[in-house]
C-alpha positions as CSV (number, residue, x, y, z in Angstrom):
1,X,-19.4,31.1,4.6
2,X,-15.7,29.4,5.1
3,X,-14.1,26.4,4.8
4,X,-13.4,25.1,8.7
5,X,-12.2,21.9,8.2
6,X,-12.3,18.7,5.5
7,X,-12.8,14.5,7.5
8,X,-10.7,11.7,6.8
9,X,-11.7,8.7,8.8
10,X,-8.5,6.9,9.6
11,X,-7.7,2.8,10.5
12,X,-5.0,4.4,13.3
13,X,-5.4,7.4,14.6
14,X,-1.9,7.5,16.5
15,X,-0.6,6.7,13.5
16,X,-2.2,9.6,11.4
17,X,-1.5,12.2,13.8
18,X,2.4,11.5,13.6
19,X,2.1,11.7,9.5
20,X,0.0,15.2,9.9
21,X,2.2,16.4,12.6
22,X,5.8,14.7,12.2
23,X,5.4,14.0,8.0
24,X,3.7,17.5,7.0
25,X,4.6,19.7,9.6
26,X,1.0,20.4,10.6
27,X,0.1,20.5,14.8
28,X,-2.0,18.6,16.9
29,X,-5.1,21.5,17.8
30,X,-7.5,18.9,19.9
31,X,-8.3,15.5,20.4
32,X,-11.3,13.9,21.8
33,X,-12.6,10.6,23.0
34,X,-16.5,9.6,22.5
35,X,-16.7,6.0,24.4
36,X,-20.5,6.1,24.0
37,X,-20.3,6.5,20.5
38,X,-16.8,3.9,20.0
39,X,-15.4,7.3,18.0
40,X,-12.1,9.1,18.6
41,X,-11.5,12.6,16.7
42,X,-7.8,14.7,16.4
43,X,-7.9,18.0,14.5
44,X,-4.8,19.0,13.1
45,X,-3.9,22.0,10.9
46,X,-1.3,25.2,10.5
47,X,-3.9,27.0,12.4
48,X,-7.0,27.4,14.0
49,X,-10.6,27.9,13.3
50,X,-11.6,30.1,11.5
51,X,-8.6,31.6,10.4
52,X,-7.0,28.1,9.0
53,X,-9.1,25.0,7.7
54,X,-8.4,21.9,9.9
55,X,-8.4,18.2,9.1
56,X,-10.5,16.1,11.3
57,X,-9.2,12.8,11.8
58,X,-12.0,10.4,12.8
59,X,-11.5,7.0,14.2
60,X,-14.2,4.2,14.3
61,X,-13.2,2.2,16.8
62,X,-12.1,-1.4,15.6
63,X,-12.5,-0.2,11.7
64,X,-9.2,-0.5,10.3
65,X,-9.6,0.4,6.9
66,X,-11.9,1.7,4.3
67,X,-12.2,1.5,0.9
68,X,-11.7,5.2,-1.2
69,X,-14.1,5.3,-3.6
70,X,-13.8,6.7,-6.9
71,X,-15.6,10.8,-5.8
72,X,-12.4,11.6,-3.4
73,X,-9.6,13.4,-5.0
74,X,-6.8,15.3,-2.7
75,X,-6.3,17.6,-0.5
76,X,-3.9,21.0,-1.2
77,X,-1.0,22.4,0.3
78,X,0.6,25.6,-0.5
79,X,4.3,24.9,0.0
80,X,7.2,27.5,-1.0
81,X,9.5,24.9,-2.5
82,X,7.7,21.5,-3.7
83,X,11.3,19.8,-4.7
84,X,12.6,20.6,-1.0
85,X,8.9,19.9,1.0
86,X,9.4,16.5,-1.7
87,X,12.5,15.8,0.2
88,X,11.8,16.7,3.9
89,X,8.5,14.7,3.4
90,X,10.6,11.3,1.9
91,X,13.3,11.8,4.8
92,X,10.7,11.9,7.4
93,X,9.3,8.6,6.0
94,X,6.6,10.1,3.9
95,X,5.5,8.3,0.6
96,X,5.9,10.9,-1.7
97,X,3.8,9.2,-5.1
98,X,5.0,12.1,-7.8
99,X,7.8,13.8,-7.8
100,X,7.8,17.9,-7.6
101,X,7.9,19.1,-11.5
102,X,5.6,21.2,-13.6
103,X,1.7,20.0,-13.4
104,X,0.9,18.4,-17.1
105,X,0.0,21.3,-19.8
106,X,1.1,24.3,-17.1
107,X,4.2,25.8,-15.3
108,X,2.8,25.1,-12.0
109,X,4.8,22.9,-10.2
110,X,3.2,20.5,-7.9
111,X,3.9,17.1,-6.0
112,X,1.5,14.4,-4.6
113,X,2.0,12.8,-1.3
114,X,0.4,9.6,0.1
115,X,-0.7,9.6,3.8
116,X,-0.6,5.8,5.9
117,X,-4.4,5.3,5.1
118,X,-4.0,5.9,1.1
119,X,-5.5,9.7,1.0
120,X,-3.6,12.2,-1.6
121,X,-2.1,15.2,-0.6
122,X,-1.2,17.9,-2.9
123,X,1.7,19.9,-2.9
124,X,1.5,22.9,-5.0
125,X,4.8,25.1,-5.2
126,X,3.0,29.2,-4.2
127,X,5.9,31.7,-4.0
């Protein structure tokens, strides 16, 4: 089995593929339209299938929000420098919610970022 890709239904699709592309570097790999169904979807990763998980984006059409729940957590990143990835992301108009430094109780250092629709995004410092 493999991981292919994690869904995150977004209020703005446009909107999310500039964060995922513009914000954290990542490319757009497809986007399609389902006018039967009122549904939009963008996949955007590093890579493709199968050799890079890809994050779905799914738009409803005319849902503009959601509400998160208390099961979701975050999604990971491997970065090579959290402080500098911290600082690329704020300059690009990220919303970067903790600050790169050592994860609580370890030496791993790690940063959270927030993309437009509230969903976390981990940054974990991998050499």
């Amino acid at each position: 089995m493999r991981l292919l890709h994690t869904m995150l239904r977004v209020g703005n699709l446009e909107r999310s593929i500039r964060f995922y592309t513009d914000v954290l570097g990542m490319r757009l790999i497809r986007k399609s339209e389902n006018p039967e169904y009122k549904y939009s979807l963008a996949f955007v990763g590093y890579g493709n299938n199968p050799e890079h998980a890809e994050i779905e984006l799914t738009y409803n059409w005319g849902v503009e929000s959601y509400d998160m729940g208390t099961a979701y957590g975050h999604i990971a990143l491997g970065v090579p420098d959290a402080y500098a990835a911290c600082e690329k992301i704020h300059a690009a108009g990220g919303n970067v919610t903790r600050q790169a430094g050592p994860v609580k109780g370890g030496s791993t250092v790690i940063a959270f970022v927030t993309d437009p629709d509230g969903y976390k995004i981990e940054l974990i410092q991998r050499a």
